[in-house]
DSSP file (Angstrom, degrees, kcal/mol; ACC not computed):
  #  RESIDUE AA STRUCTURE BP1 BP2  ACC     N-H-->O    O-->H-N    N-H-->O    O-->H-N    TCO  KAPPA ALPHA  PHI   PSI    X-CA   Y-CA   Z-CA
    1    1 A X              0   0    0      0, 0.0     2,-0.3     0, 0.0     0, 0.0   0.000 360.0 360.0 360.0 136.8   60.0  150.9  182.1
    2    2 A X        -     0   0    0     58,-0.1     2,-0.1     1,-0.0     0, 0.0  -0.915 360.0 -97.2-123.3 148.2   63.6  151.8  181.8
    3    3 A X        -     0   0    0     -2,-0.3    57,-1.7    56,-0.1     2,-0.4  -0.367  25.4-155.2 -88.1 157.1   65.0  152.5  178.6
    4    4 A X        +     0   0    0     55,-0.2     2,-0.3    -2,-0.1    55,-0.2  -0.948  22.5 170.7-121.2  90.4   67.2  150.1  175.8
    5    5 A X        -     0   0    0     -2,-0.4    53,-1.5    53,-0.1     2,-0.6  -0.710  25.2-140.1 -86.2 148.1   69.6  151.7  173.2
    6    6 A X  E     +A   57   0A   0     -2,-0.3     2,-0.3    51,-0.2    51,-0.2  -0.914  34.7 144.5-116.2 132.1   72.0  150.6  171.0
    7    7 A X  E     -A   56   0A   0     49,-1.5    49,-1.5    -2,-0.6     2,-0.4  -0.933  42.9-101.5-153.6 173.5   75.0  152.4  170.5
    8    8 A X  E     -AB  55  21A   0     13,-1.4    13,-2.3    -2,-0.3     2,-0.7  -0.715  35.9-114.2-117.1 142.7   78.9  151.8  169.7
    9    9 A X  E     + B   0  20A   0     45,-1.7    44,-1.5    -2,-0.4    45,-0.3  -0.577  29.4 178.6 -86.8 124.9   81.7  152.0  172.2
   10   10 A X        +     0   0    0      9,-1.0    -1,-0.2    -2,-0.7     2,-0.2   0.987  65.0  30.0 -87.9 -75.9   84.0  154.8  171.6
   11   11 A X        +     0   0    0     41,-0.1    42,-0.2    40,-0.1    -1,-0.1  -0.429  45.5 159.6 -97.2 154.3   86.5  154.3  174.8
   12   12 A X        +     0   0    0     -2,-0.2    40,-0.1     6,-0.1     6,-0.1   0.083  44.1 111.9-174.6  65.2   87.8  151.4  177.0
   13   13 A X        +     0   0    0      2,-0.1     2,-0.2    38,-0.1     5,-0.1   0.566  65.1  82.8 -93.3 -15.9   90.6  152.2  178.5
   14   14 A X  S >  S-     0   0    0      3,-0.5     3,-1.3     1,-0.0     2,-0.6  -0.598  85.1-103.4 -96.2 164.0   88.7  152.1  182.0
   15   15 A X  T 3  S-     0   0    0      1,-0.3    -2,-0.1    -2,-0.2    33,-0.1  -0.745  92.2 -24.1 -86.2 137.6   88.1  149.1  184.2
   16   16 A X  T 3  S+     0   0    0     -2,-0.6    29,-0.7    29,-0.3     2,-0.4   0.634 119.5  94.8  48.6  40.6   84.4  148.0  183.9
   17   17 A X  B <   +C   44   0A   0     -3,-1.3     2,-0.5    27,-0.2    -3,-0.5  -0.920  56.0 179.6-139.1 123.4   83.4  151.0  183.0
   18   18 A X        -     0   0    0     25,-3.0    25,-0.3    -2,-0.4    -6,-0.1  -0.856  29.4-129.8-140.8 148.8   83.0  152.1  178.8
   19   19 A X        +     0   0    0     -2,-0.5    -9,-1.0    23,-0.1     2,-0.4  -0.295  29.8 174.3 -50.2 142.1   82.0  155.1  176.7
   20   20 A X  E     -B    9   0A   0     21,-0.3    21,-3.1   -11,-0.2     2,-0.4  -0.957  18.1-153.1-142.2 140.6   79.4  153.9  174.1
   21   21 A X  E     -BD   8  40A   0    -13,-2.3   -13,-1.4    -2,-0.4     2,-0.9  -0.968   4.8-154.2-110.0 110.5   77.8  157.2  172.0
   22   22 A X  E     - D   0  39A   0     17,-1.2    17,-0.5    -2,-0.4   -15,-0.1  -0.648  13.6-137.4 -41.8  83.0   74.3  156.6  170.7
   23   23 A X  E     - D   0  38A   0     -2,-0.9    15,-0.2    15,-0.2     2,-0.2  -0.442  22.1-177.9 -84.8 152.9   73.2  158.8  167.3
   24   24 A X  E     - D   0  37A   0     13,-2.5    13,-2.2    11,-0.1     2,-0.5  -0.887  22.8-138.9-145.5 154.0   70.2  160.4  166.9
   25   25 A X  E     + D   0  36A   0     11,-0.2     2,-0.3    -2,-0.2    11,-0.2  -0.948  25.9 172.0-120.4 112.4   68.5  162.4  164.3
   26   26 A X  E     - D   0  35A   0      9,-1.6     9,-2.3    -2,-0.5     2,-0.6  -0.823  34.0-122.2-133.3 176.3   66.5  165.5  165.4
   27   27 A X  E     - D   0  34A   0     -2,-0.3     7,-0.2     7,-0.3    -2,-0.0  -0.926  35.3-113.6-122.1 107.0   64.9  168.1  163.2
   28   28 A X        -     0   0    0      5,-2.5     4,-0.4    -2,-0.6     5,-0.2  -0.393  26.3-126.3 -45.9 153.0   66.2  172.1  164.2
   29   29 A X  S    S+     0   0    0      3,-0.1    -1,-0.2     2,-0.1    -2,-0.0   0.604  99.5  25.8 -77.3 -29.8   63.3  174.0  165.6
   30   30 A X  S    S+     0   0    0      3,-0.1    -2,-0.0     0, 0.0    -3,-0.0   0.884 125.5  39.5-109.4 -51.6   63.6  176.9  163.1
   31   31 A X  S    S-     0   0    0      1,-0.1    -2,-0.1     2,-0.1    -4,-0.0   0.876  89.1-136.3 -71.2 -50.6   65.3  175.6  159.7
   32   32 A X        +     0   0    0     -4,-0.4     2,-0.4     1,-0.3    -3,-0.1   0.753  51.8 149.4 103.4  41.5   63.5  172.3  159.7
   33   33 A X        -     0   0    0     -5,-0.2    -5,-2.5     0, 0.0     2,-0.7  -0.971  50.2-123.3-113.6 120.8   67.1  170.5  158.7
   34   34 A X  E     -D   27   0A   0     -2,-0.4    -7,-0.3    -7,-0.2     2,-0.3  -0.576  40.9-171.0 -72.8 115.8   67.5  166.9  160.0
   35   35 A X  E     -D   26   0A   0     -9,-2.3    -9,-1.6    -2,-0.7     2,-0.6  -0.616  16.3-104.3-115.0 157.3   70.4  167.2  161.7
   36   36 A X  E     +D   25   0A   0     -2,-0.3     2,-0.2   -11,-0.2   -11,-0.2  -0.773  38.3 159.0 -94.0 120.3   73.3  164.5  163.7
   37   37 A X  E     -D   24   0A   0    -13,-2.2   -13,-2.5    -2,-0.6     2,-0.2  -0.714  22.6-162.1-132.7 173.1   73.7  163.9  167.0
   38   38 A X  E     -D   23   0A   0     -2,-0.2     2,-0.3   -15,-0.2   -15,-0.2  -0.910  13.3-144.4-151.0 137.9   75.0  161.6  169.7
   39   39 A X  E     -D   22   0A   0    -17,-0.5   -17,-1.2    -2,-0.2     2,-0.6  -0.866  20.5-133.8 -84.7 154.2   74.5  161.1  173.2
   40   40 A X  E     +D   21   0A   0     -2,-0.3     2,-0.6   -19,-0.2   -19,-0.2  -0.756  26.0 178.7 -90.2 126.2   77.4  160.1  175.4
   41   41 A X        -     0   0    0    -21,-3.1   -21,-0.3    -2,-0.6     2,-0.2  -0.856  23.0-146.5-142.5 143.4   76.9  157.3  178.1
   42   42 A X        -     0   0    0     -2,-0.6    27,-1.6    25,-0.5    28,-0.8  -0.528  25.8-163.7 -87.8 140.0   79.3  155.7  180.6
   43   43 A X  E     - e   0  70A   0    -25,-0.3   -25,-3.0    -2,-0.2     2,-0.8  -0.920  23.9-128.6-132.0 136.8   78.5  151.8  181.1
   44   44 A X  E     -Ce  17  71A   0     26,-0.8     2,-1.0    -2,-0.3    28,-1.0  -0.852  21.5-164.3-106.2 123.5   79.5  149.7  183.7
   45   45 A X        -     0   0    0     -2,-0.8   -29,-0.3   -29,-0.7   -28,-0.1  -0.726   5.6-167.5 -98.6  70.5   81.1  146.5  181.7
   46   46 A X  S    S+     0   0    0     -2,-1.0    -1,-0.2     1,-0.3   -30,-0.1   0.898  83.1  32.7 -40.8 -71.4   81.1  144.1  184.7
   47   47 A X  S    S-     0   0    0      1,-0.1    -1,-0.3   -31,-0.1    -2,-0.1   0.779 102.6-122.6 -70.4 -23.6   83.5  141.2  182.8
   48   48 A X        +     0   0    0     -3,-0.1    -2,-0.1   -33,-0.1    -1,-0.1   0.887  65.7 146.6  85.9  17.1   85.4  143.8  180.8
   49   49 A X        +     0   0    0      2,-0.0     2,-0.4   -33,-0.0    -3,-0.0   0.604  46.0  77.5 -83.0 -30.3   84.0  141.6  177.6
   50   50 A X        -     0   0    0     28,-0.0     2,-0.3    -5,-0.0    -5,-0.0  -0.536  55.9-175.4-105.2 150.2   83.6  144.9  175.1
   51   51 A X    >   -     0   0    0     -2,-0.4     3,-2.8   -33,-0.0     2,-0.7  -0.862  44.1 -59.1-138.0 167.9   86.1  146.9  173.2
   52   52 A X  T 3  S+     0   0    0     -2,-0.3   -42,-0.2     1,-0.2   -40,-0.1  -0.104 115.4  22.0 -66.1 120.6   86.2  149.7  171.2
   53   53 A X  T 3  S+     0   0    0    -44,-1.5    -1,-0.2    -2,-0.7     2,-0.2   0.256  90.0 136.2 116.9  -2.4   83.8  149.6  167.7
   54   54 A X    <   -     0   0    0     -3,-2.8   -45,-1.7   -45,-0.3     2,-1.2  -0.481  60.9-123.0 -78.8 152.2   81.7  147.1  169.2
   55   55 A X  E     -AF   8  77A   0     22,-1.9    21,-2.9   -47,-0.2    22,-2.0  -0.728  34.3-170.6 -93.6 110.1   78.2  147.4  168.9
   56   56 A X  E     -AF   7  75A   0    -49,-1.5   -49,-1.5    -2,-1.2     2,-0.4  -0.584  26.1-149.8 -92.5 127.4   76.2  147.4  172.5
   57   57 A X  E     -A    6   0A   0     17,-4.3    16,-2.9    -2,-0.3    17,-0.4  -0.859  34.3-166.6 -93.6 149.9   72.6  147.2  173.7
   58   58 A X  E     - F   0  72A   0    -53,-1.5     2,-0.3    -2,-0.4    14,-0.2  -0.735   9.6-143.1-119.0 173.2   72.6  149.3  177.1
   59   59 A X  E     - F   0  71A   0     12,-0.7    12,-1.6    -2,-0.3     2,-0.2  -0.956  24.0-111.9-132.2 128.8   70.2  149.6  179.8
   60   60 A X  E     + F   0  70A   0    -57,-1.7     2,-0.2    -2,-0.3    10,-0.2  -0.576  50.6 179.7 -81.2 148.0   69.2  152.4  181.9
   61   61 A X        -     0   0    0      8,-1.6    10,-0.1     1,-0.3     3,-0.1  -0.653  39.2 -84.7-134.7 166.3   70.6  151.7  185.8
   62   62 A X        -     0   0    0     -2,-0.2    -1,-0.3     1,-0.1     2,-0.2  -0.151  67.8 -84.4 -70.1-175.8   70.7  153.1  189.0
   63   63 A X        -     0   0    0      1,-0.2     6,-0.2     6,-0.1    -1,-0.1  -0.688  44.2-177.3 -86.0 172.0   73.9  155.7  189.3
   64   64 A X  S    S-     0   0    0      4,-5.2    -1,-0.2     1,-0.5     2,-0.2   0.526  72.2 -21.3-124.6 -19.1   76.8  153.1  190.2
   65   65 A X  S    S-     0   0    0      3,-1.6    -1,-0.5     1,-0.0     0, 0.0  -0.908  99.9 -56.1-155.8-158.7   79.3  156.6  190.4
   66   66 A X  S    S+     0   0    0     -2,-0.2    -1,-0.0     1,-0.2    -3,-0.0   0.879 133.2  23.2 -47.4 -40.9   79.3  160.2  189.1
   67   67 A X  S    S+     0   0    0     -4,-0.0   -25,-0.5   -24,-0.0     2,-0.4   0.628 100.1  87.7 -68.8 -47.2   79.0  159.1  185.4
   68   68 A X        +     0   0    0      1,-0.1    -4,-5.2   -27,-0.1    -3,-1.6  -0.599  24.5 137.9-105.7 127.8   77.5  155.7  185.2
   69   69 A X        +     0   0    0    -27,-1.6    -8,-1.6    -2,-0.4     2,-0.2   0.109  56.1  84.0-155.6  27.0   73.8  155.3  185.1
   70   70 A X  E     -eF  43  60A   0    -28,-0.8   -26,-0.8   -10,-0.2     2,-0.3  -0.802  61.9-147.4-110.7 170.5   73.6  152.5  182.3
   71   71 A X  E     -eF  44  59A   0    -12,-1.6   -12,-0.7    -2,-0.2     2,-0.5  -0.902  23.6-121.5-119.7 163.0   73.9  148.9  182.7
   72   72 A X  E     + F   0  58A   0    -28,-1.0   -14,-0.2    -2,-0.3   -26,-0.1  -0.830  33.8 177.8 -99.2 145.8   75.7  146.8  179.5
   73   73 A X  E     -     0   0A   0    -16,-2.9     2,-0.3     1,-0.5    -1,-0.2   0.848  49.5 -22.8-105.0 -43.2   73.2  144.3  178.5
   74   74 A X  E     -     0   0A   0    -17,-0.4   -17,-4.3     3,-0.0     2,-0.5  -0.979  52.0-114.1-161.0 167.5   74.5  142.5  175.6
   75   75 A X  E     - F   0  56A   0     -2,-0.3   -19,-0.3   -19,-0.2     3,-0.1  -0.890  28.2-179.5 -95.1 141.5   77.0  142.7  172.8
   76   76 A X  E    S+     0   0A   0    -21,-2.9     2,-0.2    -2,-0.5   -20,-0.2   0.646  74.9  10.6-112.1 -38.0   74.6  142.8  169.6
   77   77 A X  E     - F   0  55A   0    -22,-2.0   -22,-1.9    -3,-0.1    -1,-0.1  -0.693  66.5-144.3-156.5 106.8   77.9  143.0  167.3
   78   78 A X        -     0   0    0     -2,-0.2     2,-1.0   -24,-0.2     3,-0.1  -0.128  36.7-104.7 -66.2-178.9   81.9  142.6  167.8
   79   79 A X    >>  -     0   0    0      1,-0.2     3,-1.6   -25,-0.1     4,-1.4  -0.868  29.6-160.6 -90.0  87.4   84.5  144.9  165.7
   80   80 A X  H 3> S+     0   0    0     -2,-1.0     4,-1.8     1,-0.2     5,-0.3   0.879  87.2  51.9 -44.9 -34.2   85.5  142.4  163.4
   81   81 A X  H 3> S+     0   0    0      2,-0.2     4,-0.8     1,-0.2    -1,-0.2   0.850 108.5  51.5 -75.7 -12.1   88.9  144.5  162.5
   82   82 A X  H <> S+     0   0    0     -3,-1.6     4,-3.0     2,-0.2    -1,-0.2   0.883 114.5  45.2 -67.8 -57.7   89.7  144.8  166.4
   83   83 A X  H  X S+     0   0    0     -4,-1.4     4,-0.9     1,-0.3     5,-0.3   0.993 112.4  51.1 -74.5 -59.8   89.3  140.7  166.6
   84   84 A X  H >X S+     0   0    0     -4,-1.8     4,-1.4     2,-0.2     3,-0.8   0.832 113.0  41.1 -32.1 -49.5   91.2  140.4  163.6
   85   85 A X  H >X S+     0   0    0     -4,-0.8     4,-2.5     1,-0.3     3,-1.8   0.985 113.6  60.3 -75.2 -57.4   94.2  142.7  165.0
   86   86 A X  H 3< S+     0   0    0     -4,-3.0    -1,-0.3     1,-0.3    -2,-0.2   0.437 109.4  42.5 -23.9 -39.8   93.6  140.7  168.3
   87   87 A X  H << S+     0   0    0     -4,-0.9    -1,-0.3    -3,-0.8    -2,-0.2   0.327 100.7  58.6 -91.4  20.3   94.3  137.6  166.7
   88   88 A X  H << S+     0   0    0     -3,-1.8    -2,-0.2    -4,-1.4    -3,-0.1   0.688 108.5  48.9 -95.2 -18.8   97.0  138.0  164.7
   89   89 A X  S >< S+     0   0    0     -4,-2.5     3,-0.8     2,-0.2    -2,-0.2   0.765 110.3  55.9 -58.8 -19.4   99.2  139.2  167.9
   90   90 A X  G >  S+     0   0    0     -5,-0.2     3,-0.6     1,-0.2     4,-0.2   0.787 106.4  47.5-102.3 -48.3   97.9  136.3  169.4
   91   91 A X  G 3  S+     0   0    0      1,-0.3    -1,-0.2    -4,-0.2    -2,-0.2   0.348 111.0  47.2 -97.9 -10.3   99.2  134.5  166.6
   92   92 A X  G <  S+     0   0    0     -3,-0.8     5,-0.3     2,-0.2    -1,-0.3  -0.149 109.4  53.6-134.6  43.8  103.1  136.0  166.5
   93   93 A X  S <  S+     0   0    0     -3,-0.6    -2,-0.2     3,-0.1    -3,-0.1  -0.226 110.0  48.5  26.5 -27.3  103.6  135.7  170.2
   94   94 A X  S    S+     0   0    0     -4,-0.2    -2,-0.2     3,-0.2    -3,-0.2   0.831 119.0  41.9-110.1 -32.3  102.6  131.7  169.7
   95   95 A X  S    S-     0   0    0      2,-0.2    -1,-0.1    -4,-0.2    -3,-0.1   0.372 123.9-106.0-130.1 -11.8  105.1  131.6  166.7
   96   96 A X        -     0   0    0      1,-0.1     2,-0.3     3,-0.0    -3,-0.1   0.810  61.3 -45.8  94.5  35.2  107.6  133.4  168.3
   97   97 A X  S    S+     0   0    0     -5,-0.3    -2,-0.2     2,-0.0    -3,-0.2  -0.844  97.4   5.2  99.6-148.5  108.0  136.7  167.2
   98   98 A X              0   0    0     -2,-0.3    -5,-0.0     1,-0.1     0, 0.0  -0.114 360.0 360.0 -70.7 176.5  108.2  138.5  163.5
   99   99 A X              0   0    0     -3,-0.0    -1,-0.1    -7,-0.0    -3,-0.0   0.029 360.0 360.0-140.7 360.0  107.7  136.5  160.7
């Protein structure tokens, strides 16, 4: 059974490829204090569809290079403030500059 996480994509500055860091909660071995963690894992983003703050299910994968050994499965949640910024350039480029 290969494993499913969700976690939020940090980087995407590479092509098909993005950071997404997964927190986790673990308990120290001597103090007993629940403490915060994250693994990092590199995802191969075939369409190039995710950007950074979105929220991602991953897949565990074969390796596809040194790094990548998840697959993206699905986007569970975009970065609304990203899409926002995303369309209002969109939107002063159609209108023809500043406003």
């Amino acid at each position: 059974m290969r494993k499913r996480v969700i976690g939020v994509v940090t980087k995407d500055k590479m092509q098909k490829t993005r950071r997404v860091e997964v927190p986790r909660l673990y308990k120290h071995p001597k103090y007993g204090k629940i403490l915060h963690a994250r693994t990092v894992c590199h995802v191969h983003d075939e369409q190039n569809e995710t950007h950074v703050g979105d929220l991602v299910e991953i897949i565990e994968s074969r390796p596809k290079s040194k790094l990548k050994r998840w697959d993206l499965v699905r986007i569970v949640q975009r970065n609304t403030a990203v899409a926002a910024a995303a369309g209002e350039t969109a939107d002063q480029t159609a209108s023809g500059g500043e406003a």
